[in-house]
C-alpha positions as CSV (number, residue, x, y, z in Angstrom):
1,X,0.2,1.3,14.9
2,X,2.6,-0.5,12.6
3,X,0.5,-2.5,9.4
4,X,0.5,-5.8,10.2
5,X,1.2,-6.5,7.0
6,X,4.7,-5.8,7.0
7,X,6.2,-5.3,10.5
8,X,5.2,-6.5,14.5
9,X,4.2,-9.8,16.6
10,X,1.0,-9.2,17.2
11,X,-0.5,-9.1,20.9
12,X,-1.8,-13.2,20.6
13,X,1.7,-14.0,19.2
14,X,3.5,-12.8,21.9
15,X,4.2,-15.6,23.4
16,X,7.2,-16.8,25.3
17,X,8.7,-18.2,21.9
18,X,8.3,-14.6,20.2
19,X,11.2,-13.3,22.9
20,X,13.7,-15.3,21.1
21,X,13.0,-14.3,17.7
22,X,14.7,-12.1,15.7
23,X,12.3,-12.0,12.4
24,X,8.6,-10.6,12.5
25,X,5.9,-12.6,12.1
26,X,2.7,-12.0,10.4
27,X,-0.3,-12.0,12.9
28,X,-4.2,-11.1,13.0
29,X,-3.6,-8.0,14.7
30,X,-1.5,-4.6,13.6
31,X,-0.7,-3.5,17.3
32,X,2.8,-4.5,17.5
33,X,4.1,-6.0,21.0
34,X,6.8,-7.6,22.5
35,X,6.9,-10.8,24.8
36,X,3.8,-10.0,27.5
37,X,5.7,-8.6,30.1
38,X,5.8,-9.6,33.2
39,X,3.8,-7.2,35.4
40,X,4.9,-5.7,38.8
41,X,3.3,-7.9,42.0
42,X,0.9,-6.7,43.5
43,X,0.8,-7.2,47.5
44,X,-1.5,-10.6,48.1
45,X,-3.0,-11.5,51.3
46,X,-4.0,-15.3,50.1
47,X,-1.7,-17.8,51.1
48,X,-0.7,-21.3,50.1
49,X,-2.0,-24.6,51.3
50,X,0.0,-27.3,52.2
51,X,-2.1,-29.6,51.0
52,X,-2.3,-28.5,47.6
53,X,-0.2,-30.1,44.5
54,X,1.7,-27.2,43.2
55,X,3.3,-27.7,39.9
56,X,6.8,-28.8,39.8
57,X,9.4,-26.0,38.5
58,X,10.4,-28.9,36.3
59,X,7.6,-29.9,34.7
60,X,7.0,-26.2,33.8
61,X,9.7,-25.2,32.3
62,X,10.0,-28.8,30.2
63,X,6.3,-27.8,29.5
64,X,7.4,-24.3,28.1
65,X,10.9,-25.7,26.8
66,X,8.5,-28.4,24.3
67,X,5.6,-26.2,23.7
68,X,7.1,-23.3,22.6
69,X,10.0,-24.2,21.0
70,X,12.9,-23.3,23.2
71,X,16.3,-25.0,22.1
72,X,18.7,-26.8,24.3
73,X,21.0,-24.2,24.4
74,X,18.6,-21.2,26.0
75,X,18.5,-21.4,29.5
76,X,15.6,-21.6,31.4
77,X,14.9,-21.1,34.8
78,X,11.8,-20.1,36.8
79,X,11.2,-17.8,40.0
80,X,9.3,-19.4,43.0
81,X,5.4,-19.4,42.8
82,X,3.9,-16.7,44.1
83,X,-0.3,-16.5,45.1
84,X,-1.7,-14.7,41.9
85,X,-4.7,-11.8,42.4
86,X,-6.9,-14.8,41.1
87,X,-7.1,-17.5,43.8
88,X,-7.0,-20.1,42.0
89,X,-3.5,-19.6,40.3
90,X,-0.1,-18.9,40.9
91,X,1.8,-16.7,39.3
92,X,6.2,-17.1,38.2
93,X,8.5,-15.8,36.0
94,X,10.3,-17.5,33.4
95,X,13.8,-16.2,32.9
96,X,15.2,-17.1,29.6
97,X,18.9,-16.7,28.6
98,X,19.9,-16.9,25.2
99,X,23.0,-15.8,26.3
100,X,22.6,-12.6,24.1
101,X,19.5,-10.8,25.3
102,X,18.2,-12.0,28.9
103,X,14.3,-12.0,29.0
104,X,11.5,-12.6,31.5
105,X,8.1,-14.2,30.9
106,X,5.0,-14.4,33.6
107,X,2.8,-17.1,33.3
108,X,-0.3,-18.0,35.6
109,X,-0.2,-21.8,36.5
110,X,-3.7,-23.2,38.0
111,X,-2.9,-24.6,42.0
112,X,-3.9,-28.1,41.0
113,X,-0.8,-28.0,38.2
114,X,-3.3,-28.5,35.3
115,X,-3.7,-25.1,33.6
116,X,-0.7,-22.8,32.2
117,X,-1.9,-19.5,30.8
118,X,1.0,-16.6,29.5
119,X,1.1,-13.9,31.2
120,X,-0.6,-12.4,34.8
121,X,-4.4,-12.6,35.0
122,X,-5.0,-8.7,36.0
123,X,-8.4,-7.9,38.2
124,X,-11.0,-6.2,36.5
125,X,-12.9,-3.5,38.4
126,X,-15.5,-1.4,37.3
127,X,-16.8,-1.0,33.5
128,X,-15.7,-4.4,32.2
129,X,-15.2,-3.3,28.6
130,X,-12.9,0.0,29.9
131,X,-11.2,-2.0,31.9
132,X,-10.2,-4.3,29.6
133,X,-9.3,-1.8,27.0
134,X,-7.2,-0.1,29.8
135,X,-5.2,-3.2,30.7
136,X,-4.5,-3.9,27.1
137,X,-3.2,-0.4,26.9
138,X,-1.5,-0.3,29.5
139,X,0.0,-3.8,28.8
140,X,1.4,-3.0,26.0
141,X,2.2,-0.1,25.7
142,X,-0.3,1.3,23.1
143,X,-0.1,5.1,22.2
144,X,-3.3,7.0,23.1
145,X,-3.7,7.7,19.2
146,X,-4.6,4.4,18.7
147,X,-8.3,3.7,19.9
148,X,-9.4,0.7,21.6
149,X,-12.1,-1.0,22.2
150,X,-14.0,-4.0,22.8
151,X,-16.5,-5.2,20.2
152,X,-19.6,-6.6,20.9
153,X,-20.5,-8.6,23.9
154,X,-18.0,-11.3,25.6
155,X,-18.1,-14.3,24.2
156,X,-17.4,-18.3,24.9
157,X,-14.4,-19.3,24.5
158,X,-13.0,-22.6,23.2
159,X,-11.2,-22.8,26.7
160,X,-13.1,-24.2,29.8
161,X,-13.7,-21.6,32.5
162,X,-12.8,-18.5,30.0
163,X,-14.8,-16.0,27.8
164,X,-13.3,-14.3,25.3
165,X,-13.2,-10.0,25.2
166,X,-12.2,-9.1,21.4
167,X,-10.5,-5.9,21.5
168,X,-10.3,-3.9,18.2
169,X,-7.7,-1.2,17.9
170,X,-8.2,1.8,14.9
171,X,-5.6,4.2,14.5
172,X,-7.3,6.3,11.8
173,X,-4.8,5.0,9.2
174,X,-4.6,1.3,9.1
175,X,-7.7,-0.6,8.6
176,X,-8.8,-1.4,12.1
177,X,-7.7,-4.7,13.4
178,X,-9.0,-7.0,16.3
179,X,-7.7,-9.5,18.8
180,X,-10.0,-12.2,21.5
181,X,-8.6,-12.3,25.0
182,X,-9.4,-14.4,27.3
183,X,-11.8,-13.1,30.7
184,X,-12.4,-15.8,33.6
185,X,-16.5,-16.4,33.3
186,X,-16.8,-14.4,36.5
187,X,-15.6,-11.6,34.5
188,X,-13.5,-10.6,37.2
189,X,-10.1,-11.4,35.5
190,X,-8.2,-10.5,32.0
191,X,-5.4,-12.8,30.7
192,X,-3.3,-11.2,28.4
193,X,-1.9,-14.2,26.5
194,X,-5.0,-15.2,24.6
195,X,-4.5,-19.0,25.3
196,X,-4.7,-21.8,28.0
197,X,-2.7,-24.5,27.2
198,X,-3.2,-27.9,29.9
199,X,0.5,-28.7,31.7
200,X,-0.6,-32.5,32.0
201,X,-0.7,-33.3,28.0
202,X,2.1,-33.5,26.2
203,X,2.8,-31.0,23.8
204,X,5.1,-32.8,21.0
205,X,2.1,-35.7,21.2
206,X,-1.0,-33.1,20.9
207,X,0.8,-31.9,17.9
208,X,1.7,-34.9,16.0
209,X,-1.7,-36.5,16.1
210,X,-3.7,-33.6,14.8
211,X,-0.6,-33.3,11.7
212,X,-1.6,-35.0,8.4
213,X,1.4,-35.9,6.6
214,X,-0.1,-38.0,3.9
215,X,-0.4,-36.9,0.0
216,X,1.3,-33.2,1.4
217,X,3.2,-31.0,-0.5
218,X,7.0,-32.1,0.2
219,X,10.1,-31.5,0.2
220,X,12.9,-34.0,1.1
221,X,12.5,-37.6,1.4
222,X,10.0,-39.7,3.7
223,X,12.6,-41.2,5.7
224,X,14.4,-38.5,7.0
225,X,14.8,-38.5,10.4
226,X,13.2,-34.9,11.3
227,X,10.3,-33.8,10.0
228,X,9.5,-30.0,9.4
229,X,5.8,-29.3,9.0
230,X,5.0,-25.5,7.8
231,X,2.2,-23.1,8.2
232,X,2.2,-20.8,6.0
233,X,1.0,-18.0,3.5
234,X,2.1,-17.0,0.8
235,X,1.8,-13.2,1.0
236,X,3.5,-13.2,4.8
237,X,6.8,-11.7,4.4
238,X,8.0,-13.1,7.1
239,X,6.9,-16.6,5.6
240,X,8.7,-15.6,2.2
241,X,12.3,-14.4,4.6
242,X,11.9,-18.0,6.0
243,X,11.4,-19.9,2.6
244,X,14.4,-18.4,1.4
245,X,16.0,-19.4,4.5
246,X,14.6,-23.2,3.9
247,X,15.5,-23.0,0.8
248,X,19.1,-21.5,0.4
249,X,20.5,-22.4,3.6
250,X,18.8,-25.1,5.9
251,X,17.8,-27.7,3.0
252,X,20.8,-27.6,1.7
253,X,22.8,-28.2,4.8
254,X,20.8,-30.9,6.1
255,X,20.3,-32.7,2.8
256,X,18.4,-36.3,3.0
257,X,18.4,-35.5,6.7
258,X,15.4,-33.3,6.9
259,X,12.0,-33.6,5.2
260,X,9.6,-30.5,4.9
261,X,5.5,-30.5,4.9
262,X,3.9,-27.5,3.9
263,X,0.3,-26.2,5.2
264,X,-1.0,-23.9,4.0
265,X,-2.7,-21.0,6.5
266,X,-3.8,-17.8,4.6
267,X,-4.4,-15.6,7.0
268,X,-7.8,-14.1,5.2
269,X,-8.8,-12.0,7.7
270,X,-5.9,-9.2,6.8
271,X,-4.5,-10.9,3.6
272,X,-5.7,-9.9,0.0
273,X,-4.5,-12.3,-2.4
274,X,-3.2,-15.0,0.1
275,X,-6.3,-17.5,0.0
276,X,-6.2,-17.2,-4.2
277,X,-2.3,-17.5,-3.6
278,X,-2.5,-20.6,-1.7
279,X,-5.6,-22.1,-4.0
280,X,-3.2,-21.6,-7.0
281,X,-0.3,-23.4,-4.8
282,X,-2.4,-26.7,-4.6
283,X,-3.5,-26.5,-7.7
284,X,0.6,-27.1,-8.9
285,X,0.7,-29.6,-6.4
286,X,-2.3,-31.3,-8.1
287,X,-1.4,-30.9,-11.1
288,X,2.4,-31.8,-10.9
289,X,4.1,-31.9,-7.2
290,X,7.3,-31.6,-8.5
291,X,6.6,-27.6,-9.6
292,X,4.7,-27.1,-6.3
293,X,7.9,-25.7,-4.4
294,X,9.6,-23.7,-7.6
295,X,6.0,-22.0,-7.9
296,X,5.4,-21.5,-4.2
297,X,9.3,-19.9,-4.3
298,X,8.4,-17.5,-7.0
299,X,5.1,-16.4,-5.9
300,X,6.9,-15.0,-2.4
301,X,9.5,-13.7,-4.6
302,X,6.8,-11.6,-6.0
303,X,5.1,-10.6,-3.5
304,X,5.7,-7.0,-3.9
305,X,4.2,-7.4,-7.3
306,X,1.0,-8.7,-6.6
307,X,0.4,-5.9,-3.9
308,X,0.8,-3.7,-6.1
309,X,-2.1,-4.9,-8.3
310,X,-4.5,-6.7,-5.1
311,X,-7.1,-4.5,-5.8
312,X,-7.8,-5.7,-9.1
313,X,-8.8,-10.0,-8.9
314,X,-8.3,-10.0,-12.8
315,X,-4.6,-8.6,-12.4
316,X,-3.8,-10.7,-9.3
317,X,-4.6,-14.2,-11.3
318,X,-3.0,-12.9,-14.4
319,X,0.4,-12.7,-12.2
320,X,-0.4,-16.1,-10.6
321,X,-0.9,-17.8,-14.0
322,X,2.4,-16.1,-15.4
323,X,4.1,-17.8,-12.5
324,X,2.6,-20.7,-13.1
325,X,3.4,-21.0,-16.6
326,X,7.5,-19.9,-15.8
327,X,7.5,-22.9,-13.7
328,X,6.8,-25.6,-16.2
329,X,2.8,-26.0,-15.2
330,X,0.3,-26.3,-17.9
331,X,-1.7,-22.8,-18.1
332,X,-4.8,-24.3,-18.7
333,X,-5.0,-26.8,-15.7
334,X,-3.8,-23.8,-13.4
335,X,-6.5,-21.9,-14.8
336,X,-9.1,-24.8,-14.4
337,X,-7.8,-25.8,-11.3
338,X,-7.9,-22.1,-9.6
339,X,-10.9,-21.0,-11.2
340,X,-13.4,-23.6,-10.3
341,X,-11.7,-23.6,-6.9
342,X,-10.5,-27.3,-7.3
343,X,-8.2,-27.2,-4.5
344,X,-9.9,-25.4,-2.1
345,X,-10.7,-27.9,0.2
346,X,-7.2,-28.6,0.6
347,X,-6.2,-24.7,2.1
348,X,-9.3,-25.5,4.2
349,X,-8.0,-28.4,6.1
350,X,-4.6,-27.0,6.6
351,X,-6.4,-23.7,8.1
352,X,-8.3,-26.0,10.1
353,X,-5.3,-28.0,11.4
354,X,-3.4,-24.9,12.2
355,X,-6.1,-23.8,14.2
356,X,-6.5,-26.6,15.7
357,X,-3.0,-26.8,16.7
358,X,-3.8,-22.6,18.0
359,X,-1.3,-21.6,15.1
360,X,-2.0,-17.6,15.3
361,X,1.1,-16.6,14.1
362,X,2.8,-17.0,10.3
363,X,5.0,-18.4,9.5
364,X,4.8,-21.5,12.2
365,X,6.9,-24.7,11.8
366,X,6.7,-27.9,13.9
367,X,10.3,-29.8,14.1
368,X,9.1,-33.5,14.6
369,X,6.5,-31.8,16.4
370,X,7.9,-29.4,18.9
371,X,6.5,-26.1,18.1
372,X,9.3,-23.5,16.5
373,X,8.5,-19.9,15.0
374,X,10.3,-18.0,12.8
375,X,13.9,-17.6,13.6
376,X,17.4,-16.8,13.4
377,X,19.2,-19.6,11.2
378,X,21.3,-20.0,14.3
379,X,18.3,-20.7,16.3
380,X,16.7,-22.8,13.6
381,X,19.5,-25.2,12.9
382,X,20.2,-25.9,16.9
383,X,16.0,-26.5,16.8
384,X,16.7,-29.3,14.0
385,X,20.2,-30.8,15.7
386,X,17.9,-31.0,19.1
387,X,15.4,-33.0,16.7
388,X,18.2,-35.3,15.3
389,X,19.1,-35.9,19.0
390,X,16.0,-37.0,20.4
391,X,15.2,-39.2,17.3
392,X,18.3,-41.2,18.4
């Protein structure tokens, strides 16, 4: 089981998006997985009504194209619907084609065209709790050292017509990590994914009114025609690989053209230091927004540095009020500021916006509010010239 911490999508981020990315992200759970494969068919005896509104091929894959952040130059293209084991659902594959890697992702799409779920829902027979620990296992491939399991009873979830079974895995080494996935209330069928997203709202809109981009941390100017909105924490290395990224390569190349918002999303559950990390990071924004971004660079640059010390609170602020201090900010405000906790409220809303915009994944952007994780810079750029595009 690889730590979290450093390596892996985790099984909730492996979505459709994560097949096209080259970086790891930092998730809530240490199993690492690719893209939910899409499972071998199973013979079906249902069949399909005429009368019933299947969901257009278009309007899926411009539903997967906007919500997950595909760019205009990955081909898309889906198989025909098939009856799923559940009979209320079809099930398709979505072939994507990057034109370097070809890859394939099943989805489960509700008959009346309003539900879209990643990956197969797989039956459930017998001991609901083995079962589902088996179908995770199987799924995705974990090694038999690894022991799963699911903890406690299944629970509501905040989708309508799904419970959620949260599965904990413990290899004896790492500490033990868990993930919710989702079980139809009959309890007769697992979905993989973790999520249900609804194929008649519009993704880019959904995102864009739950976004506060008022008195924010940012970088570039308020007119710029696309807007980058970040979800971050600051001891994520993948987030610190993609700050460099923002700030060596894609700032630079865009200039006055792109603005960036950052959010900040400790992920507390399996982070240390990153909810102090991110308290300290509004604090400078408080205190002087022009050292919020030459603070939050050199934090990430330490990163290492800090782990090394996480263990010891004391140690961990000393570090963050160095930083602090070899960015220009006043030692004492810092200290004021992150002591009493000043800017807590702050990290709290942007936790709460990225969850409610089902962020599970670190570091997570939004490109004038189509959904885009953490890429390849040639991925990333052609995510921002689609962006310029549409704004015209």
């Amino acid at each position: 089981m690889n730590t979290l911490k450093r390596t892996g999508i985790g099984l909730r981020g492996a979505v459709l998006a994560s097949g096209l990315i080259a970086f790891p992200v930092c998730t809530r759970l240490a199993t690492a997985a690719a893209a939910v494969p899409a499972s071998p068919r199973q013979a079906r005896s249902a069949s399909t009504s005429k009368s019933e509104a299947a969901p257009t091929t278009d309007k899926v894959l411009q539903f997967v194209r906007e919500k997950f952040g595909v760019v205009s130059t990955v081909k898309l293209t889906m198989d025909p619907l098939e009856p799923s084991p559940h009979p209320d659902y079809y099930q398709t594959v979505v072939n994507i084609d990057d034109g370097k890697q070809p890859r394939k992702q099943a989805l489960s799409i509700k008959r009346d065209g309003r539900l879209l779920l990643i990956g197969d829902l797989v039956p459930l027979n017998g001991d609901i709790d083995g079962a589902v620990s088996q179908a995770v296992r199987d799924a995705f491939k974990i090694p038999t050292s690894v022991k799963l399991s699911v903890t406690g009873a299944l629970h509501p979830s905040k989708y309508a017509g799904f419970l959620n079974a949260t599965v904990t895995a413990n290899d004896g080494v790492h500490p033990a990590q868990s993930q919710d996935f989702l079980v139809t209330d009959d309890k007769k069928y697992l979905n993989l994914g973790g999520a249900a997203y609804p194929l008649n709202v519009d993704p880019r809109r959904q995102a864009l009114s739950v976004m506060t981009l008022k008195d924010q941390p940012t970088q570039g100017p308020a007119h710029a025609p696309v807007t980058i909105v970040e979800y971050a924490d600051l001891e994520c290395p993948s987030c610190a690989h993609m700050h460099e990224f923002l700030e060596d390569q894609l700032v630079p190349k865009y200039g006055d053209k792109v603005r960036v918002v950052f959010k900040e999303f400790p992920l507390v559950k399996i982070h240390q230091w990153a909810e102090t990390a991110a308290i300290a990071n509004e604090c400078a924004y408080q205190i002087d927004p022009s050292k919020f971004v030459p603070y939050r660079t050199l934090i990430f640059k330490h990163q290492n540095d800090i782990d090394a010390v996480q263990a010891n609170t004391s140690q961990v602020h000393d570090l963050l009020m160095s930083y602090g201090q070899q960015v220009g900010l006043d030692g004492a405000k810092l200290a004021s500021c992150v002591d009493s906790q000043a800017s807590k409220a702050r990290v709290e809303l942007g936790m709460q916006e990225g969850e409610q915009l089902s962020v599970a994944s670190t570091p997570t952007f939004y490109i004038n509010g189509k959904f885009q994780g953490a890429a390849p810079p040639d991925i990333f750029f052609q995510a921002v010239d689609d962006a310029m595009k549409d704004g015209k």
